[in-house]
N, CA, C and O atoms as a DFTB+ gen file, in Angstrom:
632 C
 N C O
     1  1     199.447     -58.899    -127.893
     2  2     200.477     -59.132    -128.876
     3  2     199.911     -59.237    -130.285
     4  3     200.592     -58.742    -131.184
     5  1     199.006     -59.690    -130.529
     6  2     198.613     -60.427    -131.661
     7  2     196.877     -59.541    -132.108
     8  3     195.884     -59.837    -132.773
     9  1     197.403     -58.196    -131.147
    10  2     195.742     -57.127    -131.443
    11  2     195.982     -56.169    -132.134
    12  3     195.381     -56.084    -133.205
    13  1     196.891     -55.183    -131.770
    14  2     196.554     -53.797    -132.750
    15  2     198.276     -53.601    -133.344
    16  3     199.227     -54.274    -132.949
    17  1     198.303     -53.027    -133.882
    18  2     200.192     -52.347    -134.435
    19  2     199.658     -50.968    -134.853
    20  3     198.904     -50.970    -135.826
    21  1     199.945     -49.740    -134.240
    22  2     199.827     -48.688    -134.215
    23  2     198.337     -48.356    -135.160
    24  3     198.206     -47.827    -136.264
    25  1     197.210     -48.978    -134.089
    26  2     196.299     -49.010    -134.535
    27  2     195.197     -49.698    -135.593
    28  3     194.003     -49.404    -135.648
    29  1     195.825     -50.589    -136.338
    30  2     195.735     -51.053    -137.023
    31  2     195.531     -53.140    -136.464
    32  3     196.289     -53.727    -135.692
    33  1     194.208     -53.798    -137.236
    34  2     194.412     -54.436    -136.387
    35  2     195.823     -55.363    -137.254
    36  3     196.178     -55.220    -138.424
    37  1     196.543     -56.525    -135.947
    38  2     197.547     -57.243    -136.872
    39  2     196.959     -58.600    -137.583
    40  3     197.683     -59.360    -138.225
    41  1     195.652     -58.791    -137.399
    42  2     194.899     -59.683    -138.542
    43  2     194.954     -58.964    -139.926
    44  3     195.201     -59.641    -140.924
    45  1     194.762     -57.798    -140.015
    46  2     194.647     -57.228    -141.755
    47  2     196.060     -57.196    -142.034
    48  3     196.384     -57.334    -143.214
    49  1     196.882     -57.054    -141.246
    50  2     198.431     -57.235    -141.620
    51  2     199.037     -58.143    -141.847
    52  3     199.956     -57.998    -142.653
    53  1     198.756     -59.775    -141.119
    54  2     199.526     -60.661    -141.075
    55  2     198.715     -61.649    -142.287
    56  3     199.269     -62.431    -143.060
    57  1     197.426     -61.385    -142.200
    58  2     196.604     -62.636    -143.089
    59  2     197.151     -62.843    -144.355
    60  3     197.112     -64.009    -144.749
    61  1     197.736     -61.871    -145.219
    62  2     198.321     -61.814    -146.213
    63  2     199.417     -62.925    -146.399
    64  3     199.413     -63.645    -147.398
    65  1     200.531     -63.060    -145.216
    66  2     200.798     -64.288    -145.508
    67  2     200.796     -65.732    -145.369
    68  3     201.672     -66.559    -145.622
    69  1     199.382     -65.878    -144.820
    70  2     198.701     -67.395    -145.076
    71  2     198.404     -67.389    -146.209
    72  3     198.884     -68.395    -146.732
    73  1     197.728     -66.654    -147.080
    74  2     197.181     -66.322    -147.996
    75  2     198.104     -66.795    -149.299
    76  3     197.655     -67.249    -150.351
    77  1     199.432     -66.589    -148.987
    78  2     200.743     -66.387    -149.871
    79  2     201.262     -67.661    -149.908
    80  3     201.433     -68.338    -150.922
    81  1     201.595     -68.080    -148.358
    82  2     202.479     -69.456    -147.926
    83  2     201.873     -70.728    -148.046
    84  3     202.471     -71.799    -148.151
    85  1     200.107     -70.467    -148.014
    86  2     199.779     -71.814    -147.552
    87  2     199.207     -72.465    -149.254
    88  3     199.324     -73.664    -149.509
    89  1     198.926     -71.999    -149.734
    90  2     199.000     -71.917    -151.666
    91  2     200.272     -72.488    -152.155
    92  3     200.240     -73.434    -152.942
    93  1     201.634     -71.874    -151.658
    94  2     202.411     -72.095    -152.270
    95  2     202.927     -73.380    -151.534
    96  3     203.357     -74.146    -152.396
    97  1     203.070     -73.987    -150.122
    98  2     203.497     -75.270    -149.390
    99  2     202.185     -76.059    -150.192
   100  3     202.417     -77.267    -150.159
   101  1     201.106     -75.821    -150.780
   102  2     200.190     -77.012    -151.405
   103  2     200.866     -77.594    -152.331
   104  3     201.207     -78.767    -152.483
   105  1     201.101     -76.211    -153.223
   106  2     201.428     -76.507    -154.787
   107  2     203.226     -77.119    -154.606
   108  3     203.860     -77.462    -155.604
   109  1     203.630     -77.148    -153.668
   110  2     205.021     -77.853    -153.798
   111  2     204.738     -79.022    -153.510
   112  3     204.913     -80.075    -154.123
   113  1     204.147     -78.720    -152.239
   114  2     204.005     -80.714    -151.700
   115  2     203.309     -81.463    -152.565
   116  3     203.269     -82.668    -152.319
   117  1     202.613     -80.966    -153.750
   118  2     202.123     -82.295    -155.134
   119  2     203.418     -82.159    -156.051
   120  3     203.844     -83.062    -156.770
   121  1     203.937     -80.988    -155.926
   122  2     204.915     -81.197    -157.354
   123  2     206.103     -82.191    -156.411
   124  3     206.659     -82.920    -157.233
   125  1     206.480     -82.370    -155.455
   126  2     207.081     -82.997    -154.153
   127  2     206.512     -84.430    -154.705
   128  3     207.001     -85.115    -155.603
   129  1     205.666     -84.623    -154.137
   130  2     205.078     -86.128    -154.282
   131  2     204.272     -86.402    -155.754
   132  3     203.284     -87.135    -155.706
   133  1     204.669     -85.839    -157.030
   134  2     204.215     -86.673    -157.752
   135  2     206.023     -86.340    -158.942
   136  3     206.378     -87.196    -159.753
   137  1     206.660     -85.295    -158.780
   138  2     207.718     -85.205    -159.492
   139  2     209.188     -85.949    -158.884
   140  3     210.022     -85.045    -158.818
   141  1     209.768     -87.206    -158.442
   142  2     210.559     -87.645    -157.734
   143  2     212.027     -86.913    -157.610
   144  3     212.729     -86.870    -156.599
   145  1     212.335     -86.288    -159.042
   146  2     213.435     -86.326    -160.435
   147  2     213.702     -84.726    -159.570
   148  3     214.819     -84.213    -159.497
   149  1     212.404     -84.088    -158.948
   150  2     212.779     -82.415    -158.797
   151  2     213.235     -82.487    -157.270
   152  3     213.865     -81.530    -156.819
   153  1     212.996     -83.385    -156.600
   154  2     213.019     -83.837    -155.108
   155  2     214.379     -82.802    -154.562
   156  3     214.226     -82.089    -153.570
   157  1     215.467     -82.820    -155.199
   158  2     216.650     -82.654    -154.530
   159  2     216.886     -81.241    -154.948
   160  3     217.867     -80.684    -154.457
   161  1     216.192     -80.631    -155.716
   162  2     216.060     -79.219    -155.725
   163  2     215.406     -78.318    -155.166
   164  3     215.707     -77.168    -154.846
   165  1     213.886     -79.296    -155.000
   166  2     213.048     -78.640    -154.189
   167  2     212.815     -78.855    -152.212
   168  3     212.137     -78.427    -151.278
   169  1     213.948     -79.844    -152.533
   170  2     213.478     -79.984    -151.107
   171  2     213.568     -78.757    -150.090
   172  3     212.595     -78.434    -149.409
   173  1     214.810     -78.084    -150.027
   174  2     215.176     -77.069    -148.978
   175  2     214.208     -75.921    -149.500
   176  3     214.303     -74.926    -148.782
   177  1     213.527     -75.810    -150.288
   178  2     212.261     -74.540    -150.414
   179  2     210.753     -75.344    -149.913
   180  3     209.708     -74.701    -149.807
   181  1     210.818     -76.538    -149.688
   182  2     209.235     -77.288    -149.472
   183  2     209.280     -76.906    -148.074
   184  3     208.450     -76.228    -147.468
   185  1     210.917     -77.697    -147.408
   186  2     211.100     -77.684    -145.720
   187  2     210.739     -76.221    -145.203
   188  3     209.951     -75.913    -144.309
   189  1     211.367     -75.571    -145.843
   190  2     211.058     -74.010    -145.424
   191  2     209.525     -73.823    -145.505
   192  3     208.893     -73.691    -144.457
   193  1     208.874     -73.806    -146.750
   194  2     207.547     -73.700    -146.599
   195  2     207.064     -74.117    -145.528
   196  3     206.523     -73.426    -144.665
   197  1     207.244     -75.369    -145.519
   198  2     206.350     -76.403    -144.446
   199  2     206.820     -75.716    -143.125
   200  3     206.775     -76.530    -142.203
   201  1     207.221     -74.586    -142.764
   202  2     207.524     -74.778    -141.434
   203  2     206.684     -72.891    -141.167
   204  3     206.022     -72.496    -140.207
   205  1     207.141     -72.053    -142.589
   206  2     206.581     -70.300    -142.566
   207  2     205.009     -71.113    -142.686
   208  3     204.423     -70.922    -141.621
   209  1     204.447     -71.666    -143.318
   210  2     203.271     -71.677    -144.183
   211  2     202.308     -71.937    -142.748
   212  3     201.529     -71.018    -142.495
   213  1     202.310     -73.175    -141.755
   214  2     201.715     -72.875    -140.439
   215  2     201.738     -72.113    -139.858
   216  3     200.849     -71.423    -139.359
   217  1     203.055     -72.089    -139.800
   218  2     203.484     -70.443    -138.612
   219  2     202.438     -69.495    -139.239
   220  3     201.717     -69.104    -138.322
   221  1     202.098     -69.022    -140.287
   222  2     201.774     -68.031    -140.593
   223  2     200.144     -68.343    -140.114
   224  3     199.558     -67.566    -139.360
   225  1     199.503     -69.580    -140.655
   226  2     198.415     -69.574    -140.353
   227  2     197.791     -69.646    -139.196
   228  3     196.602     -69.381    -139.021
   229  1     198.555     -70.000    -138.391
   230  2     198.100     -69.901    -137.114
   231  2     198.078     -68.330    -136.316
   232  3     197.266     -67.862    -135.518
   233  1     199.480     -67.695    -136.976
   234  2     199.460     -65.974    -136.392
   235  2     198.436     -65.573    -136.978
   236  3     197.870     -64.772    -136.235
   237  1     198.035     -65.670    -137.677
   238  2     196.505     -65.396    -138.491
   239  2     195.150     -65.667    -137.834
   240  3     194.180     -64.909    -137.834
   241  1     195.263     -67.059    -137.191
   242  2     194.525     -67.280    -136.191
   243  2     194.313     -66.779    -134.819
   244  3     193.258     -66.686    -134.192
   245  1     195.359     -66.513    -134.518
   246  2     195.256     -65.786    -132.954
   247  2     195.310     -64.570    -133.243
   248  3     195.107     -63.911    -132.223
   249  1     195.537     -63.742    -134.405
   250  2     195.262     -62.615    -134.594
   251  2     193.667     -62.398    -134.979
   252  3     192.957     -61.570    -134.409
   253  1     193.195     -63.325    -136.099
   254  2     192.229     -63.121    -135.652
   255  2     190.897     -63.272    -135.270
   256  3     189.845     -62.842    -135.743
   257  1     191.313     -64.356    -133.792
   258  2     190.601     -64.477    -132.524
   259  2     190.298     -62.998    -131.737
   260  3     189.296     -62.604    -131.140
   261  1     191.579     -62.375    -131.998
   262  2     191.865     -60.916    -131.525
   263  2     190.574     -59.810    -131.657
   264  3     189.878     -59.061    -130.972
   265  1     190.766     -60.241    -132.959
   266  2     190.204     -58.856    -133.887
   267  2     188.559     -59.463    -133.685
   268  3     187.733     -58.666    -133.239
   269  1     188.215     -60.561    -133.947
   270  2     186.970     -61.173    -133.290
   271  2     186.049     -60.386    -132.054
   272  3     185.109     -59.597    -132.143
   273  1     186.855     -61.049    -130.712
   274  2     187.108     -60.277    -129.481
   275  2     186.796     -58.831    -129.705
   276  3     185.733     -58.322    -129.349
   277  1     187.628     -58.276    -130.227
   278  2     187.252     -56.899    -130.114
   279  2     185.938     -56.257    -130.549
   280  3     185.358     -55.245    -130.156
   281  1     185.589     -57.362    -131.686
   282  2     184.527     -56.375    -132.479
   283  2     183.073     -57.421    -131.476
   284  3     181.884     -57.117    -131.561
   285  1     183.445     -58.243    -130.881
   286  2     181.815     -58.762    -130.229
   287  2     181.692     -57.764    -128.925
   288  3     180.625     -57.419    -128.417
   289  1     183.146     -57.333    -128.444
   290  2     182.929     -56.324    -127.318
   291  2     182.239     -54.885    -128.001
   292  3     181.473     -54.119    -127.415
   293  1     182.695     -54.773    -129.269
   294  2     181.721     -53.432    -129.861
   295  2     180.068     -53.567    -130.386
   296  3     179.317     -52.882    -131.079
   297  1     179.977     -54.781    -129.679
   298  2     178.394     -55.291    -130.206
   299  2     178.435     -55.924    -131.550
   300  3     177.638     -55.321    -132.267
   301  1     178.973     -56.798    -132.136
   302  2     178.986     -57.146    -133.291
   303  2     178.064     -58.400    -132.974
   304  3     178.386     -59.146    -132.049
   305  1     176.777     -58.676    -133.822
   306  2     175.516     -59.284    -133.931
   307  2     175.132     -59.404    -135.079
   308  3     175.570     -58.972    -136.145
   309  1     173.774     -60.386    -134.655
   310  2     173.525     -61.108    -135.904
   311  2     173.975     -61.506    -137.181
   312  3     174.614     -62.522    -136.906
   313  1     174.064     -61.320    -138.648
   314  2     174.427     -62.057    -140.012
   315  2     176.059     -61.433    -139.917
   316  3     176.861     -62.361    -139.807
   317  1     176.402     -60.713    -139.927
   318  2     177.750     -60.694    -139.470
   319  2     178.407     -61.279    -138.514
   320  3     179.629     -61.163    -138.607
   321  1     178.146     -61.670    -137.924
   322  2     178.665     -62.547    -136.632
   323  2     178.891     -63.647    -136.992
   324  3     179.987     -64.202    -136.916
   325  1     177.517     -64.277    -137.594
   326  2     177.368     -65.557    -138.341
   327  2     178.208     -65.849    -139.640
   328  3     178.376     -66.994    -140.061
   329  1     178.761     -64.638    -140.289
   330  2     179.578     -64.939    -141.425
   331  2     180.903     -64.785    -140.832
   332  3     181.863     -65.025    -141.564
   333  1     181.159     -64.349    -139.373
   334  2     182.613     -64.107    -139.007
   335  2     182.637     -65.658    -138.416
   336  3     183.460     -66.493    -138.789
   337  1     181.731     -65.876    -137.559
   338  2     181.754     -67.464    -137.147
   339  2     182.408     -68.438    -138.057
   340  3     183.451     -69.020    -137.758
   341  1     181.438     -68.689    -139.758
   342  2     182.053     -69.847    -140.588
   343  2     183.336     -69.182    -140.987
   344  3     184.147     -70.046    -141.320
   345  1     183.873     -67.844    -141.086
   346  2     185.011     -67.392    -141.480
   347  2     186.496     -68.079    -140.414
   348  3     187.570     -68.520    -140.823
   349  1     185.982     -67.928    -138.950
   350  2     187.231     -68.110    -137.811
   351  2     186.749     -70.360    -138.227
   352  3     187.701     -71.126    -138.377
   353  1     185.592     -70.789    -138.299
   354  2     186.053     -72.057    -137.973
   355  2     186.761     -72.474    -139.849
   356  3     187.154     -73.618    -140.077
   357  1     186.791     -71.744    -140.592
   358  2     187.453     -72.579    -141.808
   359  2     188.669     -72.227    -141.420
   360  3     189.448     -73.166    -141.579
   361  1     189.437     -70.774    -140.743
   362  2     190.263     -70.118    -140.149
   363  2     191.269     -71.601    -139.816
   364  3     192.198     -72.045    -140.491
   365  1     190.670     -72.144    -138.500
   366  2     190.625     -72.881    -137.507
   367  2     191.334     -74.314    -138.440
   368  3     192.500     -74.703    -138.506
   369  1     190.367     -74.722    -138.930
   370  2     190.515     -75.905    -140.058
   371  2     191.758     -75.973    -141.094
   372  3     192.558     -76.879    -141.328
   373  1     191.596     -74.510    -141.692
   374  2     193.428     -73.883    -142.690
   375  2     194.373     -74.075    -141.641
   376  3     195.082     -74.929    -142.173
   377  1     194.824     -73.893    -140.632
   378  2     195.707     -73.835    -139.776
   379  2     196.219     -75.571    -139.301
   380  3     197.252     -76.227    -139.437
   381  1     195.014     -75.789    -138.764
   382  2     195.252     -76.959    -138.754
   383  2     196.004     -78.369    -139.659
   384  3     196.888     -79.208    -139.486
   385  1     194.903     -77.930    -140.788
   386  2     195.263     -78.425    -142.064
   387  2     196.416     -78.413    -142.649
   388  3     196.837     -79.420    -143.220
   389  1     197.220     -77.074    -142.588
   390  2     198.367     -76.916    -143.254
   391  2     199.480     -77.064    -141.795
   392  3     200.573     -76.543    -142.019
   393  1     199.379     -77.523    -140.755
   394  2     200.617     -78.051    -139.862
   395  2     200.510     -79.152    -140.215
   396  3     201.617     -79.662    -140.387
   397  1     199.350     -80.076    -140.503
   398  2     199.759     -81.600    -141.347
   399  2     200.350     -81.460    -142.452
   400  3     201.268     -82.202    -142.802
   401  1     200.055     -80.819    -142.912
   402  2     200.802     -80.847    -144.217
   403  2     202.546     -80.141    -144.369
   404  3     203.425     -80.257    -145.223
   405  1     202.448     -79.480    -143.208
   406  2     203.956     -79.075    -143.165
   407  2     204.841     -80.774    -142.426
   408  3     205.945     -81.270    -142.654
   409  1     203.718     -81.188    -141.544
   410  2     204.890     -82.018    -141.179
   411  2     204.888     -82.916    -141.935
   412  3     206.069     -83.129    -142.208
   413  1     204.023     -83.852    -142.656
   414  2     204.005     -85.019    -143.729
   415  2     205.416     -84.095    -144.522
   416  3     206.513     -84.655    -144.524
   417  1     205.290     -82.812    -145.108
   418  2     206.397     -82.612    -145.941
   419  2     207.717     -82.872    -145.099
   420  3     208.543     -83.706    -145.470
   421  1     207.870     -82.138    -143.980
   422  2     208.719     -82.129    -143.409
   423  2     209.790     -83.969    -143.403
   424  3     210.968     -84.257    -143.615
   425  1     208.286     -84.930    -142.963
   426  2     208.535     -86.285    -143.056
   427  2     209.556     -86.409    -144.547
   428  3     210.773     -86.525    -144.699
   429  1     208.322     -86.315    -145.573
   430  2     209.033     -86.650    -146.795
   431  2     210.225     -85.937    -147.153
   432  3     210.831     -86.617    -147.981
   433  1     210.869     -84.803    -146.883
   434  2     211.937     -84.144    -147.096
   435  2     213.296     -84.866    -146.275
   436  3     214.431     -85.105    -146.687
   437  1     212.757     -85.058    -145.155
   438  2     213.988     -85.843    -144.631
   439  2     214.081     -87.264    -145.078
   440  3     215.224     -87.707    -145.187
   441  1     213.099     -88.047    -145.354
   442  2     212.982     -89.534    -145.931
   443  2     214.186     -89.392    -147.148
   444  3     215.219     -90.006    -147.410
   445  1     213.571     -88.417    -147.639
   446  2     214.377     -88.679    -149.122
   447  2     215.823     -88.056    -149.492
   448  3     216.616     -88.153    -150.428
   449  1     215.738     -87.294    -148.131
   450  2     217.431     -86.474    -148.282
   451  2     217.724     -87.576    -147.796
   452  3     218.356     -88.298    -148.567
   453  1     217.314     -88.360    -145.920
   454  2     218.805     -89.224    -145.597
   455  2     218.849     -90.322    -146.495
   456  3     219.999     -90.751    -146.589
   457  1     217.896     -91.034    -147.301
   458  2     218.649     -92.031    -148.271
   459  2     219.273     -91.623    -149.070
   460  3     219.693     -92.564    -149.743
   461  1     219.641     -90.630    -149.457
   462  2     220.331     -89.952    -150.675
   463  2     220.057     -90.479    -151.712
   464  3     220.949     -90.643    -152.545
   465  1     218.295     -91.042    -152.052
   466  2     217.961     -91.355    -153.119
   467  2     216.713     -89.902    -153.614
   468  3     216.886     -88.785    -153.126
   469  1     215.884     -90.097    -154.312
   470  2     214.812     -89.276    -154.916
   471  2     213.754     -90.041    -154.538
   472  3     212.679     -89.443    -154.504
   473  1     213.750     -91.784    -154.094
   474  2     212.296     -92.361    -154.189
   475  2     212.663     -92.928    -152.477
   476  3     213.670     -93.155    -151.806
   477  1     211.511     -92.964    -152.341
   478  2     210.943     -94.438    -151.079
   479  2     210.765     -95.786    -151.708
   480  3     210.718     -96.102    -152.897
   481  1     210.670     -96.565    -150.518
   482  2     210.237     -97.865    -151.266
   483  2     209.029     -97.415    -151.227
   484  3     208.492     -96.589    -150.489
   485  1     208.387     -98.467    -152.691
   486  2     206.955     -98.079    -152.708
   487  2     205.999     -97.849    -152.021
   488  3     205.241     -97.059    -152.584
   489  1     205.575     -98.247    -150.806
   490  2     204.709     -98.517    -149.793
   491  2     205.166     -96.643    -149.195
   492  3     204.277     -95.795    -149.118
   493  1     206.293     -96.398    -148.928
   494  2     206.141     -95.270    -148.096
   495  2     206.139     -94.042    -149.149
   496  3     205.951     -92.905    -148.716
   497  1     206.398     -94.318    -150.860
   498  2     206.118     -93.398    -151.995
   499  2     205.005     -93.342    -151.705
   500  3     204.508     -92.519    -150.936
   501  1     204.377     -94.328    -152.355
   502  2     202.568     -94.417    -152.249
   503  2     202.266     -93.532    -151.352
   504  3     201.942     -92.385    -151.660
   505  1     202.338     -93.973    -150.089
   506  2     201.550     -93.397    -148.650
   507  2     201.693     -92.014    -148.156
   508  3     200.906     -91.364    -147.467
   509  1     203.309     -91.554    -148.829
   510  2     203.893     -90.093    -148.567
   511  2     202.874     -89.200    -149.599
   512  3     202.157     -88.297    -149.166
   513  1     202.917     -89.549    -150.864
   514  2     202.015     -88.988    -152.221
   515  2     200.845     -88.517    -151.541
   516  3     200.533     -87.386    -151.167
   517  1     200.170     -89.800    -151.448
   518  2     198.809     -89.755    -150.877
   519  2     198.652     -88.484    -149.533
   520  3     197.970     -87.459    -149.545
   521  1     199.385     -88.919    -148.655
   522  2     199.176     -87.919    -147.682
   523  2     199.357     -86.577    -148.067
   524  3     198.592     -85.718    -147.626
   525  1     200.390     -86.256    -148.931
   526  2     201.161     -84.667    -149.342
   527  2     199.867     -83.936    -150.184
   528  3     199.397     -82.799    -150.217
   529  1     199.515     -85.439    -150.946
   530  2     197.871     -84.589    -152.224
   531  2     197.175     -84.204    -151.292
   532  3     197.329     -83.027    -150.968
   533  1     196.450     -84.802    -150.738
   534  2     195.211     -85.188    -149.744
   535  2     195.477     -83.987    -148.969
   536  3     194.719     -83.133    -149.430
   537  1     196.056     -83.567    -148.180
   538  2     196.663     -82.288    -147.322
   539  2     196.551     -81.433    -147.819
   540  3     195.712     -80.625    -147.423
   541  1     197.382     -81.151    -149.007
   542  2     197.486     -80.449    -150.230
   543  2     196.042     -79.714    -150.452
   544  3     195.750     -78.729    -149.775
   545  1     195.654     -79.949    -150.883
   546  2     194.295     -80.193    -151.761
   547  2     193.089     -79.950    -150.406
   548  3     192.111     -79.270    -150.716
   549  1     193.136     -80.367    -149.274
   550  2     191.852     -79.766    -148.235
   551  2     192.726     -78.303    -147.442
   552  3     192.100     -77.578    -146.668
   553  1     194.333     -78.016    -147.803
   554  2     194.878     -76.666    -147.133
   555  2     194.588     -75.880    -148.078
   556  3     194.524     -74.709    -147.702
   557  1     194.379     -76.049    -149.179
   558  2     194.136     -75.181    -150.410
   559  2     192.423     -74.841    -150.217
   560  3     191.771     -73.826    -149.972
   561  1     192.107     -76.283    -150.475
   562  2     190.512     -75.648    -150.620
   563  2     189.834     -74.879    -149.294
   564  3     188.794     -74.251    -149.491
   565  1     190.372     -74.916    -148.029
   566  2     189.968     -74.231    -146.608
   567  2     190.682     -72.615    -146.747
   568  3     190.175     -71.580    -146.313
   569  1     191.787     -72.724    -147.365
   570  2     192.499     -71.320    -147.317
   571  2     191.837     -70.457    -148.044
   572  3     191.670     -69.260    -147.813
   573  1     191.319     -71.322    -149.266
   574  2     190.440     -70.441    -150.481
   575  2     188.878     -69.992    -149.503
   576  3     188.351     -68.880    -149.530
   577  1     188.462     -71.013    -148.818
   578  2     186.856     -70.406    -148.021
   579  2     187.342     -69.786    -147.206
   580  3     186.885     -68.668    -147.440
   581  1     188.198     -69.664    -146.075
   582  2     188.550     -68.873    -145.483
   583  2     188.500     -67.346    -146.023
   584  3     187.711     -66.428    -145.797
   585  1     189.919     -67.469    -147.006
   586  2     189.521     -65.759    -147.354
   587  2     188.333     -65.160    -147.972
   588  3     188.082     -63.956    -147.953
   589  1     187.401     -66.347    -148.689
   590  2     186.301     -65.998    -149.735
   591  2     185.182     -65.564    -148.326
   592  3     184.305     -64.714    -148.486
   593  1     185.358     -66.201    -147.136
   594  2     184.113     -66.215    -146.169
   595  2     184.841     -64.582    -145.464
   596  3     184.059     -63.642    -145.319
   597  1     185.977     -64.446    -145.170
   598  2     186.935     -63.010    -144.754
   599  2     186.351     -62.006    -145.386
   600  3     185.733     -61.152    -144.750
   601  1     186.491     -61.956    -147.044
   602  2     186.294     -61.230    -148.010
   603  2     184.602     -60.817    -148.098
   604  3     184.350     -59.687    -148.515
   605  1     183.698     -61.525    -147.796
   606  2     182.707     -61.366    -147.673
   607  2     181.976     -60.828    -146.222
   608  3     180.907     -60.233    -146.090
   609  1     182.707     -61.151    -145.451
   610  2     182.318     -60.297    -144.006
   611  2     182.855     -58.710    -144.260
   612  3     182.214     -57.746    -143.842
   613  1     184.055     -58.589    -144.966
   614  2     184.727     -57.250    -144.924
   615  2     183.743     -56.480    -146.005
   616  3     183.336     -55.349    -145.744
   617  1     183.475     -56.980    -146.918
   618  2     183.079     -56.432    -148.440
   619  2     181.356     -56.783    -148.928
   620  3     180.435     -56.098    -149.371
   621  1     181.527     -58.126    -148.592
   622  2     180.321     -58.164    -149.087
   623  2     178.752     -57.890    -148.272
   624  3     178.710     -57.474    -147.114
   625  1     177.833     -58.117    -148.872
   626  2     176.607     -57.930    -148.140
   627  2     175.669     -58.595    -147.436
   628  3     174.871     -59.095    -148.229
   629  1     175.475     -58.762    -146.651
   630  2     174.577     -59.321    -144.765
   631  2     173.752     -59.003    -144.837
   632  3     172.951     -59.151    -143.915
């Protein structure tokens, strides 16, 4: 399912939108948890994020586990291997990373729709912030090595 589309593998097809989604569910979930005032505008585009932005990274992942697979069955060895290795575990880590961060949003989106306010009490502002940055900020910086470690197995030099 998740190997070739008329030849082509579906890792070079699908990666594009982790690449897209998981950037853009970062940069909401801080403007989310540090803008209170935008809360009720942004919420139904964060929820959505938070839910494409994993999905995506993970089809990314089992795609490509795929494309992996295929190329160690074509003998793929030594310094390439080793740069596809740290490439699938930051892979591994983005995926991960950004389903916490979809559900903390997910959390904070419903917190703040069913009170039909914009804030938490402080304790669960504080703690929601904190979690949404913090998430934020290690789905961003793994998505960025991911493709930079991708980009360098495809392009660069071993």
């Amino acid at each position: 399912m998740f190997d070739q589309i008329n030849g082509l593998p579906v890792h070079v097809l699908v990666l594009h939108a982790a690449v897209v989604f998981v950037p853009l569910l970062a940069l909401g979930a801080v403007v989310y948890a540090l803008v209170p005032r935008w809360r009720p505008r942004m919420g139904w585009a964060l929820g959505l994020l938070a839910i494409v932005a994993p999905a995506s990274a993970f089809v990314a992942m089992a795609s490509g586990t795929q494309l992996y697979n295929r190329l160690l069955d074509q003998g793929l060895s030594g310094p390439g291997k080793e740069i596809l290795d740290d490439h699938m575990g930051y892979g591994q880590l983005t995926a991960w990373l950004t389903l916490g961060l979809g559900l903390v949003s997910l959390v904070m989106v419903a917190l703040t729709w069913r009170r039909g306010s914009t804030r938490l009490p402080l304790p669960g502002e504080l703690g929601g912030a904190v979690a949404l940055i913090v998430l934020a900020a290690l789905s961003g910086y793994f998505v960025f090595q991911t493709g930079d470690s991708g980009a360098t197995a495809v392009w660069g030099t071993y």
